[in-house]
Backbone bond lengths (Angstrom), bond angles and torsions (degrees), N, CA, C in turn:
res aa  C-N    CA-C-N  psi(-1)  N-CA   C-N-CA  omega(-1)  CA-C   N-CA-C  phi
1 X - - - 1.457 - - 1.533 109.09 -
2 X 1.359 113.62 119.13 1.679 121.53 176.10 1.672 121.65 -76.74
3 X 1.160 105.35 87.58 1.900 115.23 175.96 1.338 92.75 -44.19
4 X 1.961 97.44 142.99 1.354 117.21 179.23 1.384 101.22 -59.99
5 X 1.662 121.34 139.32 1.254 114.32 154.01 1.569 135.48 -39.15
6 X 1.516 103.99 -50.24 1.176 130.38 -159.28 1.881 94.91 -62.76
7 X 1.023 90.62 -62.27 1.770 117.95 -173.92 1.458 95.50 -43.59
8 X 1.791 130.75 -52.40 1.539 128.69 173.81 1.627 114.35 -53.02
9 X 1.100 115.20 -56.13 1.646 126.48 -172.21 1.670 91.85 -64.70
10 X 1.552 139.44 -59.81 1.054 121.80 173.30 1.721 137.18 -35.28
11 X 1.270 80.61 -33.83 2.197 107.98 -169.56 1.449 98.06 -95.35
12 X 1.340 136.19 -5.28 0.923 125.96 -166.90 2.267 85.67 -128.43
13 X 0.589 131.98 -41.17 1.348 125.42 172.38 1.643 123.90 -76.79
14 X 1.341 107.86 -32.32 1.587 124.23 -152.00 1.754 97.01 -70.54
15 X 1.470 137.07 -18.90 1.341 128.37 171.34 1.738 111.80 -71.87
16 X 1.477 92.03 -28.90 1.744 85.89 -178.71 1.199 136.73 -121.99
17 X 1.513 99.60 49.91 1.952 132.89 175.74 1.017 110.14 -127.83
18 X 1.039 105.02 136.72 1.639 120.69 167.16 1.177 103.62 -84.87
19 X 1.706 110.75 168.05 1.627 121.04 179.64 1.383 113.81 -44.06
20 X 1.522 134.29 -37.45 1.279 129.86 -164.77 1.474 103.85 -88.22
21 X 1.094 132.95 -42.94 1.151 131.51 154.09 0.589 155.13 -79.52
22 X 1.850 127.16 13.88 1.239 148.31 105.00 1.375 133.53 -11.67
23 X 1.678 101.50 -56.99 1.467 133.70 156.77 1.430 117.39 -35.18
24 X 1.561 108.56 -85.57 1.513 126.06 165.79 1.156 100.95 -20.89
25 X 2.073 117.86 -90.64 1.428 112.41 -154.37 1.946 116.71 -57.22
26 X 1.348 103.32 -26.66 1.697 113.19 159.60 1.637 102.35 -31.80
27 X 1.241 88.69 -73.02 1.915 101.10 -165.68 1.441 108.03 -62.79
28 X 1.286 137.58 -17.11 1.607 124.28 -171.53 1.511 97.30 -123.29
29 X 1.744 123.61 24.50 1.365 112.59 158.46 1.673 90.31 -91.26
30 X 1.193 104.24 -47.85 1.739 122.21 -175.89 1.325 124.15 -30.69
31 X 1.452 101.40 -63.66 1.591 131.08 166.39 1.847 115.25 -38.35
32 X 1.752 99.16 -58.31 1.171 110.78 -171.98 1.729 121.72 -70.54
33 X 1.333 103.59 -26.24 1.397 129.37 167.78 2.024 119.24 -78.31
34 X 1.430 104.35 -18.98 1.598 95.45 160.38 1.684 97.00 93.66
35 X 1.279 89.95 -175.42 1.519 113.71 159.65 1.589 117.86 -33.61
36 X 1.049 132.16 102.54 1.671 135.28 176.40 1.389 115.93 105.36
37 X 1.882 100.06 -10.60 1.674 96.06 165.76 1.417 142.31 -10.10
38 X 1.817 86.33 -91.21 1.449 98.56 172.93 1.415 127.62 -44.04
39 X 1.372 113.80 -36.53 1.876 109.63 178.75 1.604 102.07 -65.38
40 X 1.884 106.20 -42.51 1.824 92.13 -163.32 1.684 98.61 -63.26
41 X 1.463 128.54 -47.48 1.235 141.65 175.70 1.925 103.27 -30.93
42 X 1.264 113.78 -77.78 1.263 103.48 171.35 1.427 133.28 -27.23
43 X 1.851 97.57 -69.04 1.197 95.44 -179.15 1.712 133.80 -59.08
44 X 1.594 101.21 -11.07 1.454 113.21 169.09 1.136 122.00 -37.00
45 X 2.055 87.62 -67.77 1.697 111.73 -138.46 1.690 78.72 -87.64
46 X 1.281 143.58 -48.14 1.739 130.65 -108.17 1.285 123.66 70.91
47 X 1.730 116.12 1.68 1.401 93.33 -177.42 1.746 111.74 -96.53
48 X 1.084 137.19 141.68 1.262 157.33 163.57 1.770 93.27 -8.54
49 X 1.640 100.06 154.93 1.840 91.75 -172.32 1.878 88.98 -101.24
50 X 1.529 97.45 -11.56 1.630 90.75 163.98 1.295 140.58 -40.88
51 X 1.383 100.95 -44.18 1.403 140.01 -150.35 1.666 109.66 -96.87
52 X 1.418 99.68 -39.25 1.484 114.79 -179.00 2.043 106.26 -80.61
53 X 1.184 89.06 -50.24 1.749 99.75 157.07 1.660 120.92 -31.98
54 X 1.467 95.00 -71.95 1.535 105.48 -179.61 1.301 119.40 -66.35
55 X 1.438 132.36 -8.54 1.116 143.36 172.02 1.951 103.12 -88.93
56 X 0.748 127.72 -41.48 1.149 128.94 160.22 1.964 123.56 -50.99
57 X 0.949 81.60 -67.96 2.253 98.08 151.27 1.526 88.36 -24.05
58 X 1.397 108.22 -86.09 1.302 121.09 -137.92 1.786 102.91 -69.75
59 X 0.949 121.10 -24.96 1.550 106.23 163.31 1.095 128.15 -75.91
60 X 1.572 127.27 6.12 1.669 132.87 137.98 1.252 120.09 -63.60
61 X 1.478 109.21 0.26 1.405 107.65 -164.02 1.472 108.48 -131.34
62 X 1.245 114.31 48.18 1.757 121.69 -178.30 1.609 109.60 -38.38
63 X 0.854 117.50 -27.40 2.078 105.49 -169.55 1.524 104.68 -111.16
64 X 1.342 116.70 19.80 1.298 117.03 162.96 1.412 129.77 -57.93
65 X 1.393 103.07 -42.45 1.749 108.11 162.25 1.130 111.08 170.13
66 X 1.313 129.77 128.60 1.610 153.89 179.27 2.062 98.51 -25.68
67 X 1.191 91.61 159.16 1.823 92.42 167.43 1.818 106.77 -93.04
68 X 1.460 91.65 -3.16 1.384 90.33 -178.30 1.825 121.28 -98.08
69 X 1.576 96.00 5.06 1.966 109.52 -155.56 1.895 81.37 -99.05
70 X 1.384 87.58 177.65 1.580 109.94 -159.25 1.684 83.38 -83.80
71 X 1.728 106.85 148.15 0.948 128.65 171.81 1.856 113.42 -85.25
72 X 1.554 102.42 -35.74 1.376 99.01 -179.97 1.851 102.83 -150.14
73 X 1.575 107.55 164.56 1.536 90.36 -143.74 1.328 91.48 -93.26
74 X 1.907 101.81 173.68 1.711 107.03 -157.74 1.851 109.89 -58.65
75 X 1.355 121.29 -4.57 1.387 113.10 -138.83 1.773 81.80 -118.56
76 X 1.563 116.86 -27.25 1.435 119.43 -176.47 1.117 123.50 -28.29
77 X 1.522 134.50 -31.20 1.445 136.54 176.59 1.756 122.64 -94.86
78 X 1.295 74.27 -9.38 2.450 79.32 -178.37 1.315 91.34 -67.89
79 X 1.208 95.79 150.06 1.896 114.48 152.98 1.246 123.65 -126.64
80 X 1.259 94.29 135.32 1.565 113.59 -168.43 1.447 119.70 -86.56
81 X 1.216 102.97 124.21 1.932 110.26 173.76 1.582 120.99 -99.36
C-alpha cells in the first residue's frame, strides 16, 4: 500500500512550524497541486480546508511577515484583572 505523499512531507515537517507556516506550506502543497488541492491537501494533513485556503491567500502576500517574526503578540498570554 503507497502512503499519501502529501501526508509524508506533512509528518515529516509538521513538528517544526509554527502556525503561520503551517499555513504557508498548507497553501503551496495546494497551489502546486491545482484545482482540488486544498480538499486533497486537507484530507492529507487534518488540517481544516479553511486553513489550507488561507495559506494559499497568504502567498499573494509576501511582506506579511518574516518566518522569523512573532506568530502571536508579546502580551497574548497576560490576563487581565
Amino acid at each position: 500500500m503507497m502512503t499519501d505523499p502529501i501526508r509524508q512531507r506533512y509528518e515529516l515537517m509538521a513538528g517544526h512550524l509554527n502556525e503561520y507556516q503551517r499555513r504557508l506550506w498548507a497553501g503551496a502543497e495546494a497551489q502546486v497541486l491545482g484545482w482540488g488541492g486544498i480538499g486533497q491537501v486537507s484530507r492529507a494533513t487534518g488540517l481544516s480546508r479553511g486553513v489550507v485556503a488561507a495559506g494559499r491567500r497568504e502567498l499573494s502576500q509576501p511582506d506579511r511577515g518574516a518566518l522569523g517574526a512573532r506568530v502571536c503578540s508579546v502580551r497574548g498570554s497576560e490576563r487581565r484583572f
